[in-house]
C-alpha positions in Angstrom: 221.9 -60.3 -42.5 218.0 -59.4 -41.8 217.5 -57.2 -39.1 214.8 -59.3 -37.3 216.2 -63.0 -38.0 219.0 -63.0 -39.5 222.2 -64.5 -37.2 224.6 -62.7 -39.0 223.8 -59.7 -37.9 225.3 -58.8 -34.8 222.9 -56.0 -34.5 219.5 -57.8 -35.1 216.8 -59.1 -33.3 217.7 -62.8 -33.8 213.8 -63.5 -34.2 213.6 -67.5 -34.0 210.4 -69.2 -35.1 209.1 -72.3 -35.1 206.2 -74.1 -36.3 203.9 -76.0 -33.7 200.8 -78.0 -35.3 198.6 -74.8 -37.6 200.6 -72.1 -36.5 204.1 -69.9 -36.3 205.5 -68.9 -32.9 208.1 -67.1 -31.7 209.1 -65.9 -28.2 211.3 -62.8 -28.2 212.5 -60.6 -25.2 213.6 -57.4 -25.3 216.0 -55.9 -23.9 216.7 -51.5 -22.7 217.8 -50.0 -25.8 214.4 -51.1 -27.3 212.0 -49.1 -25.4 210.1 -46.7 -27.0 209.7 -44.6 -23.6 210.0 -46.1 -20.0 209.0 -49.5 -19.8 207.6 -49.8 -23.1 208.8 -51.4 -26.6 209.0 -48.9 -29.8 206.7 -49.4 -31.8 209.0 -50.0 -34.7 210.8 -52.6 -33.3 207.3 -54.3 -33.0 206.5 -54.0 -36.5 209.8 -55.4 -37.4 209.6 -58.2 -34.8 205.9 -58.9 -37.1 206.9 -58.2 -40.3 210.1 -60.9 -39.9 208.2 -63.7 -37.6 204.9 -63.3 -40.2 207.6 -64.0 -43.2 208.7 -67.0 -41.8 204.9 -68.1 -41.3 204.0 -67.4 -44.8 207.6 -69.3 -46.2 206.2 -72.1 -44.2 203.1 -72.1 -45.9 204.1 -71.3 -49.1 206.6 -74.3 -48.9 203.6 -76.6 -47.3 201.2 -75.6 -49.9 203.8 -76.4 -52.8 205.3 -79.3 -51.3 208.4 -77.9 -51.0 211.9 -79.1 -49.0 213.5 -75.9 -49.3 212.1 -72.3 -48.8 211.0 -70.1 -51.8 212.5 -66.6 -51.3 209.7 -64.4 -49.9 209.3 -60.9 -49.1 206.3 -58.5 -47.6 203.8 -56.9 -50.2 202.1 -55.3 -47.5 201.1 -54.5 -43.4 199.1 -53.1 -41.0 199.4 -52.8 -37.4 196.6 -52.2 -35.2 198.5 -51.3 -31.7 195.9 -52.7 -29.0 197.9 -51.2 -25.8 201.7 -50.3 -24.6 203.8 -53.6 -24.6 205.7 -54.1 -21.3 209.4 -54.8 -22.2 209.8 -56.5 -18.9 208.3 -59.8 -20.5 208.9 -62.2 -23.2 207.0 -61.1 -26.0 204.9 -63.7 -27.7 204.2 -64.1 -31.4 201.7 -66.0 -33.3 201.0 -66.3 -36.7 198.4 -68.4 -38.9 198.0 -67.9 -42.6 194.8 -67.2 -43.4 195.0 -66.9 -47.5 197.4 -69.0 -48.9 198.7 -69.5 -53.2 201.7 -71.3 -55.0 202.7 -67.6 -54.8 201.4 -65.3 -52.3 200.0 -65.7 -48.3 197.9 -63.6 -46.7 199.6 -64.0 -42.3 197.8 -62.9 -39.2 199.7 -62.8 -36.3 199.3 -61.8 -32.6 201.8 -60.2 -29.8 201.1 -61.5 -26.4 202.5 -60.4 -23.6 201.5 -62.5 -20.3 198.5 -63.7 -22.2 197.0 -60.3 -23.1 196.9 -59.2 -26.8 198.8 -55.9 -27.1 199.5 -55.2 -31.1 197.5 -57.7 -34.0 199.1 -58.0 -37.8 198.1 -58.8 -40.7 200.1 -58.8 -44.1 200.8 -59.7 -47.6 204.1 -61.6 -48.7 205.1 -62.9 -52.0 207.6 -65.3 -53.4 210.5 -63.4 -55.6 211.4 -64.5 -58.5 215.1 -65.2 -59.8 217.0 -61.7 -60.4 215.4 -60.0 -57.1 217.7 -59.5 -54.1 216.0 -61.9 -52.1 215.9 -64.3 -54.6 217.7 -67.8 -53.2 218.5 -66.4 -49.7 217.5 -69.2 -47.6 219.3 -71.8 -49.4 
């Protein structure tokens, strides 16, 4: 049901990453309804379209780190966004991530948007695997 990947929501983003050799990408475009004035995406449907892509990145290195075949549940600790310039919403939306800091329990993601090669928003945050009893605890399996 997540907002920015999750299929189930008919609402959502439907964010799809994918890993390709070091790093986390994802192409995303948006459509009307997310424009934060004409022409432009919101600015909080860019931090969601980081926060969910950079999750995935760090659950992919969490699981590489650990050796793991399924994904430890994983949520953000922390994030900042440093809004470079407007982002067009007439283009795919590019995301990259890389973890930079990575533990059995905790990475530390950096991730760019690109938009027809030019860096418009950078990210970097803070996400931590949950232990059983917290909501997300088990939701990838």
């Amino acid at each position: 049901m997540c907002f920015g990947c999750g299929p189930a929501n008919p609402r959502g983003l439907h964010i799809r990453s994918f890993v390709v050799d070091d790093t986390v990408v994802a192409d995303w475009k948006p459509e009307p309804q997310y424009q934060a004035f004409e022409g432009y995406v919101n600015g909080g449907i860019i931090g969601a379209l980081f926060d969910c892509h950079s999750n995935w990145a760090a659950t992919y290195s969490i699981m590489k780190r650990r050796g793991l075949s399924t994904a430890p549940g994983t949520v953000t600790a922390d994030y900042c966004v440093t809004y470079l310039s407007p982002t067009p919403i007439d283009n795919t939306l590019h995301l990259v991530s890389r973890a930079v800091d990575v533990s059995d329990h905790k990475a530390i993601v950096e991730t760019t948007l690109e938009v027809g090669g030019k860096v418009t928003a950078k990210f970097r945050g803070t996400f931590v695997v949950v232990r059983e009893g917290h909501p997300a605890y088990g939701r990838w399996r």
